[in-house]
mmCIF entry with sequence, helices, sheets and N, C-alpha, C, O atoms, coordinates in Angstrom:
data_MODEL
# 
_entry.id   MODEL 
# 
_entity.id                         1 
_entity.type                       polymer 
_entity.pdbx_number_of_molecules   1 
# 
_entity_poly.entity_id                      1 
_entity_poly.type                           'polypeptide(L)' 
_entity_poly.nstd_linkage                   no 
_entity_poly.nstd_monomer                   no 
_entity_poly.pdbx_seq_one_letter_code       
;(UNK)(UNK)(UNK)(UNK)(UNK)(UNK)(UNK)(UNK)(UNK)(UNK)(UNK)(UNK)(UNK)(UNK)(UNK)(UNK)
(UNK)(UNK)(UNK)(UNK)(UNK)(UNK)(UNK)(UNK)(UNK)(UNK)(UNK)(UNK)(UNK)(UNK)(UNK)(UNK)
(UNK)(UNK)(UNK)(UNK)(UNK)(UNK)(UNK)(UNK)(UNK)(UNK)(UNK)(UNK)(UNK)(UNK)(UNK)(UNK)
(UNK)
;
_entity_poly.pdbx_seq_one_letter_code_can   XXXXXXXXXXXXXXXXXXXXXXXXXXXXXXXXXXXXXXXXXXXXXXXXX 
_entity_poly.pdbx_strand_id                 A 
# 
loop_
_entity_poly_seq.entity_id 
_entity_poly_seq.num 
_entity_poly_seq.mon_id 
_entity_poly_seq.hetero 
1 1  UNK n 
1 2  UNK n 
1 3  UNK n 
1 4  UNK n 
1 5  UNK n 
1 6  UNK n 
1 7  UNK n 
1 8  UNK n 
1 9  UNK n 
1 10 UNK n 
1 11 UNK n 
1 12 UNK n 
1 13 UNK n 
1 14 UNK n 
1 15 UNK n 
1 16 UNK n 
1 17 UNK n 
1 18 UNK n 
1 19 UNK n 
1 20 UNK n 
1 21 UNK n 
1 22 UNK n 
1 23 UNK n 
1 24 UNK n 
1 25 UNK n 
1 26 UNK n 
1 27 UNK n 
1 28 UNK n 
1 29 UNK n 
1 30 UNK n 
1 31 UNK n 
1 32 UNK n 
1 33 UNK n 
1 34 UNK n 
1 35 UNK n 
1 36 UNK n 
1 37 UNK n 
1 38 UNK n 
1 39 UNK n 
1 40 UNK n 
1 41 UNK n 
1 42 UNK n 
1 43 UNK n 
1 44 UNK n 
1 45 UNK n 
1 46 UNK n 
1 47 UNK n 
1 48 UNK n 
1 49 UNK n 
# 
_struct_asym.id          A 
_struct_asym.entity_id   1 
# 
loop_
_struct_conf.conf_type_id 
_struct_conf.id 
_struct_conf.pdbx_PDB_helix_id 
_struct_conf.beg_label_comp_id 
_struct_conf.beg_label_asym_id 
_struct_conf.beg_label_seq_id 
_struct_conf.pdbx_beg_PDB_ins_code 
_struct_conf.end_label_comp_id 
_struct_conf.end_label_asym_id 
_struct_conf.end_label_seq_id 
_struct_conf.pdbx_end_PDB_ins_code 
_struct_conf.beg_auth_comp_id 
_struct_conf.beg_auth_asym_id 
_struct_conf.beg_auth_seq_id 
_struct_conf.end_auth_comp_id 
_struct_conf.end_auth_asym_id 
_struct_conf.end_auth_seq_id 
_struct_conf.pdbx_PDB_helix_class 
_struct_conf.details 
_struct_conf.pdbx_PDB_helix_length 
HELX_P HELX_P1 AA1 UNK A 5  ? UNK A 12 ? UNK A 5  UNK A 12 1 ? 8  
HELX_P HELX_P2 AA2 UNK A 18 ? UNK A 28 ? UNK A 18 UNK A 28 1 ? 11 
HELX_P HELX_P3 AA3 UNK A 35 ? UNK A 48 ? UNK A 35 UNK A 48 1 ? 14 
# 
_struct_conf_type.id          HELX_P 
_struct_conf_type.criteria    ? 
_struct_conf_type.reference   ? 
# 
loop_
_atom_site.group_PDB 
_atom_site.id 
_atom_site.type_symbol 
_atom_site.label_atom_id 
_atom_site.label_alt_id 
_atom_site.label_comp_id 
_atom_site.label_asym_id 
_atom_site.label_entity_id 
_atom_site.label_seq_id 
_atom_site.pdbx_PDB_ins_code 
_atom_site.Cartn_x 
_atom_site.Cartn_y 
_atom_site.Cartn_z 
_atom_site.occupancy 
_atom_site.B_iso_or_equiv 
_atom_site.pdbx_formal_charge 
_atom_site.auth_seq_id 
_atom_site.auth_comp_id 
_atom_site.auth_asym_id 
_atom_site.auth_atom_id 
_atom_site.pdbx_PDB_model_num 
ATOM 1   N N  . UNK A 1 1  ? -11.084 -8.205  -7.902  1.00 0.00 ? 1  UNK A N  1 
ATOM 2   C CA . UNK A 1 1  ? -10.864 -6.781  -8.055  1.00 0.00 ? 1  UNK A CA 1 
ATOM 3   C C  . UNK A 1 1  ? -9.454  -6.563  -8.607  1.00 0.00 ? 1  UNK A C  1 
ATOM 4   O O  . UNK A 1 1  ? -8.537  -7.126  -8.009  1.00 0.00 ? 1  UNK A O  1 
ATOM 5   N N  . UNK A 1 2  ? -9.182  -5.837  -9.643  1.00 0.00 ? 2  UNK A N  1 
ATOM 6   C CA . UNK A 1 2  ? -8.124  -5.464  -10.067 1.00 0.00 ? 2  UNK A CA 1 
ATOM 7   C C  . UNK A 1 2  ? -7.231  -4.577  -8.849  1.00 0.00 ? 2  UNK A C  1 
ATOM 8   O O  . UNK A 1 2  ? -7.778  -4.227  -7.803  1.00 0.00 ? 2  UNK A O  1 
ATOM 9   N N  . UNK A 1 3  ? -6.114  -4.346  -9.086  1.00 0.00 ? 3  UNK A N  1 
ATOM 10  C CA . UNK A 1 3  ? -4.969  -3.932  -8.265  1.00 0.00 ? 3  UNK A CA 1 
ATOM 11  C C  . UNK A 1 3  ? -5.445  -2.816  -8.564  1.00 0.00 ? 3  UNK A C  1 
ATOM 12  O O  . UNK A 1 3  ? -6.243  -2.575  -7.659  1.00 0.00 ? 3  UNK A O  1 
ATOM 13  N N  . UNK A 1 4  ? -5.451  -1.712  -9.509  1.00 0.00 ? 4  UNK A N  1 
ATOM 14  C CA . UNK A 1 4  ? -5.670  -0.724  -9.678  1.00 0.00 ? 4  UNK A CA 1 
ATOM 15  C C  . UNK A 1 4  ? -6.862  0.099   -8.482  1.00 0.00 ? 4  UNK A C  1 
ATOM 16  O O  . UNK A 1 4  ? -6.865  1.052   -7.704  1.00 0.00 ? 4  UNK A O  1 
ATOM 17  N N  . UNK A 1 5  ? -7.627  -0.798  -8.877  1.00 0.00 ? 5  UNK A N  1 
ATOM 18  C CA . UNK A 1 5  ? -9.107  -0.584  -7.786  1.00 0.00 ? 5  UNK A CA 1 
ATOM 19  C C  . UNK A 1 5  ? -8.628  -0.592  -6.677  1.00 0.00 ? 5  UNK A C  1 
ATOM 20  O O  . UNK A 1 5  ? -9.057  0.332   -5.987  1.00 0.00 ? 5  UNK A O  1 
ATOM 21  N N  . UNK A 1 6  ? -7.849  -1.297  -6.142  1.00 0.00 ? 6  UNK A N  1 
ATOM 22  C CA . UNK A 1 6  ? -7.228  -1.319  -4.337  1.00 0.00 ? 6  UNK A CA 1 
ATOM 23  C C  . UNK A 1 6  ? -6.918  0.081   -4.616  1.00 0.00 ? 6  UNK A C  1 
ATOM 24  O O  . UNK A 1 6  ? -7.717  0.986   -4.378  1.00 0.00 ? 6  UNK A O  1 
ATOM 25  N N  . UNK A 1 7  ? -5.730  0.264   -5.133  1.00 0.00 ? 7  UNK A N  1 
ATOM 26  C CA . UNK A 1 7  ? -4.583  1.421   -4.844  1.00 0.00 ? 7  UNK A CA 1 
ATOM 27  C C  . UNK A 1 7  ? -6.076  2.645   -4.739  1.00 0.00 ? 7  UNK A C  1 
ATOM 28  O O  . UNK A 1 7  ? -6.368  3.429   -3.836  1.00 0.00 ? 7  UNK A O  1 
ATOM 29  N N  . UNK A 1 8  ? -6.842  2.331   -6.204  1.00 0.00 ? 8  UNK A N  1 
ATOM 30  C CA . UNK A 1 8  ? -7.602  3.975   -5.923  1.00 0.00 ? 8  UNK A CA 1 
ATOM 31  C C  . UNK A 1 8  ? -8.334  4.059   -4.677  1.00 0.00 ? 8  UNK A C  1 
ATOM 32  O O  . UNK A 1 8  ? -8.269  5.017   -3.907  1.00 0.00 ? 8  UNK A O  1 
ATOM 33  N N  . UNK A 1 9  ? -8.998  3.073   -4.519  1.00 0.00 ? 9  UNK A N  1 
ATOM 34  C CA . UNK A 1 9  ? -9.672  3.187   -3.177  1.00 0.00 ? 9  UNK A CA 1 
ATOM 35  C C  . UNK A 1 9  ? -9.227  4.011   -2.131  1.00 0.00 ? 9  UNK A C  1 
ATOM 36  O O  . UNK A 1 9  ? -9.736  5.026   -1.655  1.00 0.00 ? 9  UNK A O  1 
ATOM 37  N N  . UNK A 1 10 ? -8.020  3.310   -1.802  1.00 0.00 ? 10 UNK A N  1 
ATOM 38  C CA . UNK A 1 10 ? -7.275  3.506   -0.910  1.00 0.00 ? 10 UNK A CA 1 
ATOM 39  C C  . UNK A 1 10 ? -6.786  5.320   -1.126  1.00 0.00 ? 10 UNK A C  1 
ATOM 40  O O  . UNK A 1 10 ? -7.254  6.304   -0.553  1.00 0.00 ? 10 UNK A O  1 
ATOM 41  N N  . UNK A 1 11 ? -5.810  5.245   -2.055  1.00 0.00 ? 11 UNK A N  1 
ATOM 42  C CA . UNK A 1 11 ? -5.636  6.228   -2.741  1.00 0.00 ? 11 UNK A CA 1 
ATOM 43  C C  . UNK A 1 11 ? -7.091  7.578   -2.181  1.00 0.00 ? 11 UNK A C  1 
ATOM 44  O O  . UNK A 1 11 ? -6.873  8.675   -1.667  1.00 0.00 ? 11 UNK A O  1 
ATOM 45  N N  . UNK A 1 12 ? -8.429  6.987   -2.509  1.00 0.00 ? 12 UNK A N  1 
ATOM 46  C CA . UNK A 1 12 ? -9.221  7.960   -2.586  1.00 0.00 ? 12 UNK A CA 1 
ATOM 47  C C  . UNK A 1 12 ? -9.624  8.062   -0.646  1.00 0.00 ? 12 UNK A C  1 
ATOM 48  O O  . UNK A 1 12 ? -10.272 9.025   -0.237  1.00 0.00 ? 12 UNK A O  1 
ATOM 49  N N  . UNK A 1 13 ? -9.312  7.354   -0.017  1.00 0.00 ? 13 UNK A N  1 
ATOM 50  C CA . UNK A 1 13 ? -9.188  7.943   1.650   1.00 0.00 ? 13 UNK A CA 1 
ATOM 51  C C  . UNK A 1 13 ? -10.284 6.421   1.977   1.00 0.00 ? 13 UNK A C  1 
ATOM 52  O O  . UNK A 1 13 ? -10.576 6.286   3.165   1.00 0.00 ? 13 UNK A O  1 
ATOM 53  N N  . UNK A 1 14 ? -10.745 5.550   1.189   1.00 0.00 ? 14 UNK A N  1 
ATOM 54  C CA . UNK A 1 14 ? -11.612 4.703   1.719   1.00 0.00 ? 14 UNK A CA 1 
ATOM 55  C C  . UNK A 1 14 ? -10.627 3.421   2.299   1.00 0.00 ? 14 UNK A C  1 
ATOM 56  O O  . UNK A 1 14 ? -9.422  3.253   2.110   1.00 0.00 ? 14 UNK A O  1 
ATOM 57  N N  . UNK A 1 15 ? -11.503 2.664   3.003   1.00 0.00 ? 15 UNK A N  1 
ATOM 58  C CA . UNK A 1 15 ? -11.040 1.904   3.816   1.00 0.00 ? 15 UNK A CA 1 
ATOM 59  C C  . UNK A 1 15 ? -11.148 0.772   2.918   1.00 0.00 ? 15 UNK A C  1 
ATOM 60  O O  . UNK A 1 15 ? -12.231 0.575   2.366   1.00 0.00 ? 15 UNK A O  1 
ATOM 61  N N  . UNK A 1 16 ? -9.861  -0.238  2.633   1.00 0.00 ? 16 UNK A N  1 
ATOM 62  C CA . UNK A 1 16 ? -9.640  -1.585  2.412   1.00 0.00 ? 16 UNK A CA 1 
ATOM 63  C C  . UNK A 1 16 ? -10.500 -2.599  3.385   1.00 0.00 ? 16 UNK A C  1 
ATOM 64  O O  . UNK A 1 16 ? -10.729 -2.216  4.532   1.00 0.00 ? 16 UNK A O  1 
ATOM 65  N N  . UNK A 1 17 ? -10.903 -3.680  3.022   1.00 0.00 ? 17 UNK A N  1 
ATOM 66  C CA . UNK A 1 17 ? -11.298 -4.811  4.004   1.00 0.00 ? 17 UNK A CA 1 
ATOM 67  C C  . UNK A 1 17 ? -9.960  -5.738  3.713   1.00 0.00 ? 17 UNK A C  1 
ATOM 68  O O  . UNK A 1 17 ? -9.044  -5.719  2.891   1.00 0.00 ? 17 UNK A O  1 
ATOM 69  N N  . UNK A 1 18 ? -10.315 -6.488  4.741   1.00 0.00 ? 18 UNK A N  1 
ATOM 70  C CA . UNK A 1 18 ? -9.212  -7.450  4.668   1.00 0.00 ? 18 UNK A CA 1 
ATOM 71  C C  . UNK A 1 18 ? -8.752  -8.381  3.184   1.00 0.00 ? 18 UNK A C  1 
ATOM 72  O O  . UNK A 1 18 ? -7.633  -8.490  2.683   1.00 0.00 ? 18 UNK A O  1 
ATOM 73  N N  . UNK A 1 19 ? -9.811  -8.860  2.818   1.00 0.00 ? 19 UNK A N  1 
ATOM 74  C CA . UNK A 1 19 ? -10.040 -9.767  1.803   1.00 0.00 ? 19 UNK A CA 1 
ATOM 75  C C  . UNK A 1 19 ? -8.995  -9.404  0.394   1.00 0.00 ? 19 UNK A C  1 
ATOM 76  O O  . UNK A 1 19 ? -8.248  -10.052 -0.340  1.00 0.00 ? 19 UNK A O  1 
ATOM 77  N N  . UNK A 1 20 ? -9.604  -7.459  0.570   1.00 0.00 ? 20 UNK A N  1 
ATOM 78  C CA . UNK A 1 20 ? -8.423  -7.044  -0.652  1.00 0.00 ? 20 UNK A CA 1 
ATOM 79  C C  . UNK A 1 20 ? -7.487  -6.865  -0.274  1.00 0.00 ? 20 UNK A C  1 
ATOM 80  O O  . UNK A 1 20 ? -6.667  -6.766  -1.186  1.00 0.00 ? 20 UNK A O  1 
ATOM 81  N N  . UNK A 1 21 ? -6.970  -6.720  0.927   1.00 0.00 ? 21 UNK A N  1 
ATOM 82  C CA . UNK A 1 21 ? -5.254  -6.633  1.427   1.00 0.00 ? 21 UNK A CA 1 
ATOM 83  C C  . UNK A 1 21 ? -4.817  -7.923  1.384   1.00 0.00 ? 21 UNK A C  1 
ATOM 84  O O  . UNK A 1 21 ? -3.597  -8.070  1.318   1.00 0.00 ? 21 UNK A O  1 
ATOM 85  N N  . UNK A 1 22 ? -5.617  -9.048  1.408   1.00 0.00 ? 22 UNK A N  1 
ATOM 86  C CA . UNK A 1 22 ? -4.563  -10.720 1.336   1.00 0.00 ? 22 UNK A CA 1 
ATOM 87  C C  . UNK A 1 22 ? -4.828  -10.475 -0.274  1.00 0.00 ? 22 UNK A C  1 
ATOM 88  O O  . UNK A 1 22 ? -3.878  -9.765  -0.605  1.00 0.00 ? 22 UNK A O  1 
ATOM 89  N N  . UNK A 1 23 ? -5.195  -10.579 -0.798  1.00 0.00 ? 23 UNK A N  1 
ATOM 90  C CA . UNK A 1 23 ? -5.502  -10.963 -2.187  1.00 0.00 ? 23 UNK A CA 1 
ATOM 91  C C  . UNK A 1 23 ? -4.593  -10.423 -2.962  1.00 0.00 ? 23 UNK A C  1 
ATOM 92  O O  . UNK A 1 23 ? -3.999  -11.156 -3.752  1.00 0.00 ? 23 UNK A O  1 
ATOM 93  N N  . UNK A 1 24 ? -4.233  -8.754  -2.890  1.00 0.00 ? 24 UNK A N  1 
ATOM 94  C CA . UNK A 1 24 ? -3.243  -7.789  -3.284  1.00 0.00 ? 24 UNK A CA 1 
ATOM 95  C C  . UNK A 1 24 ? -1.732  -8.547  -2.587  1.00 0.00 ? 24 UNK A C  1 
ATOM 96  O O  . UNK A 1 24 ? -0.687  -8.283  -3.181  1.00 0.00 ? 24 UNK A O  1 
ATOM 97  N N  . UNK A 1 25 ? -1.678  -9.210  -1.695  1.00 0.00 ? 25 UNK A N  1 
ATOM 98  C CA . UNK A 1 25 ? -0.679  -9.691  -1.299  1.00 0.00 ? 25 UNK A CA 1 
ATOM 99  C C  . UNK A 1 25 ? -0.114  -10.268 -1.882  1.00 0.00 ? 25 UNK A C  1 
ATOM 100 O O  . UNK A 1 25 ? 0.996   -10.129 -2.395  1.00 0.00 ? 25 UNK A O  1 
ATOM 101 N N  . UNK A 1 26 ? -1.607  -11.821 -1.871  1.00 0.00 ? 26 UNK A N  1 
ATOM 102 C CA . UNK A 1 26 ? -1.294  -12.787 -2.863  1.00 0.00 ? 26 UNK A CA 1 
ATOM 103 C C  . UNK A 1 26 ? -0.755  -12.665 -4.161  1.00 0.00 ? 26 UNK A C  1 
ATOM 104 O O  . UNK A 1 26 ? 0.063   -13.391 -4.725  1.00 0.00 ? 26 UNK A O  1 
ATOM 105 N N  . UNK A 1 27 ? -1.375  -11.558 -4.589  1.00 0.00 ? 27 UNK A N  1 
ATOM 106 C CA . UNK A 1 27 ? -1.399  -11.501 -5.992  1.00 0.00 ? 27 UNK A CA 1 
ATOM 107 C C  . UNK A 1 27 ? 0.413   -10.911 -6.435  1.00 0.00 ? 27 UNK A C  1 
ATOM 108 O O  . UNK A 1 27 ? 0.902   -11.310 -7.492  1.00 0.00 ? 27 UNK A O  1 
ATOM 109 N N  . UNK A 1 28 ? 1.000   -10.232 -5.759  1.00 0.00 ? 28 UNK A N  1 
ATOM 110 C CA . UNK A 1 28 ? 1.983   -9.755  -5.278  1.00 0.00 ? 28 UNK A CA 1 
ATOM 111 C C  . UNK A 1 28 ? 2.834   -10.605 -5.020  1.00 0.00 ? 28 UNK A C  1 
ATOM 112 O O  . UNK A 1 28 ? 3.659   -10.530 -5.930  1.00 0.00 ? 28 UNK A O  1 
ATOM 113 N N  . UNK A 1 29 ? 3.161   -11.457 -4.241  1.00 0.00 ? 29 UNK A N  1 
ATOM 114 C CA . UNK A 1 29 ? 3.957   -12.554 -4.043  1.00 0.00 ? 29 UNK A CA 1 
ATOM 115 C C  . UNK A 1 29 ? 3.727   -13.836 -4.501  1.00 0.00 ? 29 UNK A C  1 
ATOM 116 O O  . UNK A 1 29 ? 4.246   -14.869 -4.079  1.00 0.00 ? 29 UNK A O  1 
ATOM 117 N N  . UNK A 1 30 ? 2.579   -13.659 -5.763  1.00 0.00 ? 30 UNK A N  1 
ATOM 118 C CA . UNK A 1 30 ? 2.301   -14.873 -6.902  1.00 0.00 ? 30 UNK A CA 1 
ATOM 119 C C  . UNK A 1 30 ? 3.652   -14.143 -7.870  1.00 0.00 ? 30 UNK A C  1 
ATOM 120 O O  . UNK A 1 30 ? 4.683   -14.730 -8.196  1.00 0.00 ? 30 UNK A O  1 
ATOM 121 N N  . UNK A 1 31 ? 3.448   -13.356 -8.046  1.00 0.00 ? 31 UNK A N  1 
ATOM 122 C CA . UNK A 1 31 ? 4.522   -12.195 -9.338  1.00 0.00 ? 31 UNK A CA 1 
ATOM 123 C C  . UNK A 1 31 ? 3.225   -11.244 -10.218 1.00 0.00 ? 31 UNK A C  1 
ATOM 124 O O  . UNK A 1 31 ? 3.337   -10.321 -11.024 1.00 0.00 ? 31 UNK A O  1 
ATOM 125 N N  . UNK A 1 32 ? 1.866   -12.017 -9.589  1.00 0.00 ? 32 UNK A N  1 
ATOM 126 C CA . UNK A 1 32 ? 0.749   -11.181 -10.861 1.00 0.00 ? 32 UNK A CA 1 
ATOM 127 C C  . UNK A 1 32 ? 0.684   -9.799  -10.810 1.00 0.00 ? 32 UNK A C  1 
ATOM 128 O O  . UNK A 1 32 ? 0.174   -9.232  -11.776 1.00 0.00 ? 32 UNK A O  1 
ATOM 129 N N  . UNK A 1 33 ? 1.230   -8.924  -9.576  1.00 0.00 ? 33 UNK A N  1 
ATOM 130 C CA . UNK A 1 33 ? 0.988   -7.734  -9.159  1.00 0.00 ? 33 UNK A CA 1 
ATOM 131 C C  . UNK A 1 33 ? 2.509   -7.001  -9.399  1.00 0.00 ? 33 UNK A C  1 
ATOM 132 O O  . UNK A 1 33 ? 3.402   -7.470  -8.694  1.00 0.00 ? 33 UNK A O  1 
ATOM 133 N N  . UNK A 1 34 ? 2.823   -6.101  -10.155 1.00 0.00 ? 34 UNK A N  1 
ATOM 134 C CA . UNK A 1 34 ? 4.057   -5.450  -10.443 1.00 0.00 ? 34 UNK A CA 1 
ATOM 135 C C  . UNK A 1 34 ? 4.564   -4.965  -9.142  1.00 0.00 ? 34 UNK A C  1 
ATOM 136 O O  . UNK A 1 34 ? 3.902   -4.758  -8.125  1.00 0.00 ? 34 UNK A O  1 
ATOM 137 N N  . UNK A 1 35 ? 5.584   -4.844  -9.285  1.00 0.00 ? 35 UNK A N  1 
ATOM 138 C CA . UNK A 1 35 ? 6.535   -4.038  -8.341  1.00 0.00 ? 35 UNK A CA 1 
ATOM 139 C C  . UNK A 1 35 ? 5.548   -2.157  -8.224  1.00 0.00 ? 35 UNK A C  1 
ATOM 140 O O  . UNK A 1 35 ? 5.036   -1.613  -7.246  1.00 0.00 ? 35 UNK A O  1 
ATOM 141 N N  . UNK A 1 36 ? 5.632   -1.804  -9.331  1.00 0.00 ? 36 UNK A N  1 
ATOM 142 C CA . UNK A 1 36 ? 5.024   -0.235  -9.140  1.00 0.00 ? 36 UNK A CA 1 
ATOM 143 C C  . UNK A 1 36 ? 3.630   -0.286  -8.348  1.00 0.00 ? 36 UNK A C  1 
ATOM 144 O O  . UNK A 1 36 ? 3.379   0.417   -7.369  1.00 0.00 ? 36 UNK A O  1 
ATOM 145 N N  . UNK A 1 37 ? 2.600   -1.403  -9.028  1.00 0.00 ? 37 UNK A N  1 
ATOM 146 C CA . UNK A 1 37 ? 1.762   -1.140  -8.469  1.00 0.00 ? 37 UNK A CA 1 
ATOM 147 C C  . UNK A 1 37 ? 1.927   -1.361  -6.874  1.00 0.00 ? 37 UNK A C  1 
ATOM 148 O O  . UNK A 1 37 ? 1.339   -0.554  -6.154  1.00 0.00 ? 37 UNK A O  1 
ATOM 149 N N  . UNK A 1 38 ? 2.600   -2.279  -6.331  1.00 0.00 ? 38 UNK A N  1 
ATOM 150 C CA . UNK A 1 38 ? 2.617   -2.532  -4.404  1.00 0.00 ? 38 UNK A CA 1 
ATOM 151 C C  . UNK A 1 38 ? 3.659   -1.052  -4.464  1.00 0.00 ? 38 UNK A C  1 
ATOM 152 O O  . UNK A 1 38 ? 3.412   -0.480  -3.402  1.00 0.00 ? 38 UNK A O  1 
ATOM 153 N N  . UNK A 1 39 ? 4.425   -0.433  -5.042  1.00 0.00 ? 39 UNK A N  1 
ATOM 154 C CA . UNK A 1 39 ? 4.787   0.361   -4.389  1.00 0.00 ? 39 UNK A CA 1 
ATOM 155 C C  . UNK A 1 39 ? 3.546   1.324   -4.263  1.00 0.00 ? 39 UNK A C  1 
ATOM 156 O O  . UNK A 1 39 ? 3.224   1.432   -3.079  1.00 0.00 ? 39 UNK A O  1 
ATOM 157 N N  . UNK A 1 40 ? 2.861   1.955   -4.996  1.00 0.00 ? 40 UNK A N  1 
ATOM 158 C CA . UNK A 1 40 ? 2.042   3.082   -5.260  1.00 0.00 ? 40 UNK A CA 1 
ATOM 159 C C  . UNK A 1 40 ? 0.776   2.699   -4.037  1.00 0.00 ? 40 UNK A C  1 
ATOM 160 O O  . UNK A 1 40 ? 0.266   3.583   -3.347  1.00 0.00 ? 40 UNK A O  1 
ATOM 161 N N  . UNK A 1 41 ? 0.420   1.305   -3.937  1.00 0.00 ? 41 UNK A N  1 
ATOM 162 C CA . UNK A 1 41 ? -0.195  1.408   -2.667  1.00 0.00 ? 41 UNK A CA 1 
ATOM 163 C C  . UNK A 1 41 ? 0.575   0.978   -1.522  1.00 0.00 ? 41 UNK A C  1 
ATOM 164 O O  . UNK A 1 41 ? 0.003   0.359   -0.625  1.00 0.00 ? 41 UNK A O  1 
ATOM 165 N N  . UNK A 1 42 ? 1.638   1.202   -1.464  1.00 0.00 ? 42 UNK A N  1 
ATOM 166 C CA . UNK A 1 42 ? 2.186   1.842   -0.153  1.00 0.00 ? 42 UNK A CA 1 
ATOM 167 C C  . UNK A 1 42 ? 2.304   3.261   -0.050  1.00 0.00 ? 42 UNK A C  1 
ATOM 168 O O  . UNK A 1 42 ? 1.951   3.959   0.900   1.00 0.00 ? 42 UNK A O  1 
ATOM 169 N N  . UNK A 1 43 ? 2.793   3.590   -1.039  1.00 0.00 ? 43 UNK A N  1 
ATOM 170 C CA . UNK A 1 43 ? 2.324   5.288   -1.043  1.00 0.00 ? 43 UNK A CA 1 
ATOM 171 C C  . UNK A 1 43 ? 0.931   5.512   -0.602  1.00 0.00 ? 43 UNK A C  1 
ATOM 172 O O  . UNK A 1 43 ? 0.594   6.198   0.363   1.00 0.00 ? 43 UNK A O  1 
ATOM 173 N N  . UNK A 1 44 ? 0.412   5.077   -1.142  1.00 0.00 ? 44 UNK A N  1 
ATOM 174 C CA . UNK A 1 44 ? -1.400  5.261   -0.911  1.00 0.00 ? 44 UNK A CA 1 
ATOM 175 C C  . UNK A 1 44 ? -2.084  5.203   0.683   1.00 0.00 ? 44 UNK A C  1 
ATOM 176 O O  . UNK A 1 44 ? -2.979  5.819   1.262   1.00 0.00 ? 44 UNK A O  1 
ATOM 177 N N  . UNK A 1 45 ? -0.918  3.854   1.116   1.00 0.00 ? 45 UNK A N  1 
ATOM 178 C CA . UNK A 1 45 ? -1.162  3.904   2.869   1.00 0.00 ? 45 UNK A CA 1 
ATOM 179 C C  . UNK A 1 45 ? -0.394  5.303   3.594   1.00 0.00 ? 45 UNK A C  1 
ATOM 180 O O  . UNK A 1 45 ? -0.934  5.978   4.472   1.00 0.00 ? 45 UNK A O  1 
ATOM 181 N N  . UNK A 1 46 ? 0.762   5.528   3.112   1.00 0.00 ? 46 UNK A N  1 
ATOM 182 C CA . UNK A 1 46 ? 1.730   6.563   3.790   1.00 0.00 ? 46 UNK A CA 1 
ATOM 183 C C  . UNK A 1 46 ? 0.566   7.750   3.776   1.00 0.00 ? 46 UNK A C  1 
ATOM 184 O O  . UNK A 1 46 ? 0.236   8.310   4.822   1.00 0.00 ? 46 UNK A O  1 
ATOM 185 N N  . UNK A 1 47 ? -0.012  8.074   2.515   1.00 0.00 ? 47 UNK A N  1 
ATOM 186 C CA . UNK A 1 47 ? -1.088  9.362   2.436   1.00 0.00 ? 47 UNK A CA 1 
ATOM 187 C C  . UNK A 1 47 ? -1.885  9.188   3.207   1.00 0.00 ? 47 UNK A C  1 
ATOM 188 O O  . UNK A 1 47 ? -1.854  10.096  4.038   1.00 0.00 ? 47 UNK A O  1 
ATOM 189 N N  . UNK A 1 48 ? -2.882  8.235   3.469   1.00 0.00 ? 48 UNK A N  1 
ATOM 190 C CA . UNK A 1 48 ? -4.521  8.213   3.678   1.00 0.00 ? 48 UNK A CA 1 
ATOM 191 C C  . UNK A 1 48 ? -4.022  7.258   5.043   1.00 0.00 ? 48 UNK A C  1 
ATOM 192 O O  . UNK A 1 48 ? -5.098  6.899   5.522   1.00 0.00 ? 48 UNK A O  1 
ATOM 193 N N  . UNK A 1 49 ? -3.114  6.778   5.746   1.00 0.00 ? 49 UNK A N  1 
ATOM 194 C CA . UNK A 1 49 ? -3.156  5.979   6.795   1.00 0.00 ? 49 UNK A CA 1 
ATOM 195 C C  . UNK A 1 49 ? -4.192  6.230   7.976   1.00 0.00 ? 49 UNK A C  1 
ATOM 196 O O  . UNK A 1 49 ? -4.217  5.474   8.947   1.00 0.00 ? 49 UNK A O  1 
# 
């Protein structure tokens, strides 16, 4: 799943499973995932938590 797809999900009030929160991690602390995008889904948790 693309990063984008997490954030909207999330973004849209639905619930993450685990699988895409390690993966978005991973992908994140590989370097594959930008800085904006992990910020914007932390925004995305701050909204819809």
């Amino acid at each position: 799943m693309r990063p984008y797809d997490i954030i909207k999900k999330k973004r849209d009030g639905l619930e993450l499973t685990d699988t895409e929160i390690r993966d978005f991690i991973a992908g994140y602390v590989a370097g594959d995932i930008p800085d904006y995008q992990a910020a914007a889904l932390c925004m995305a948790f701050t909204f819809r938590a």
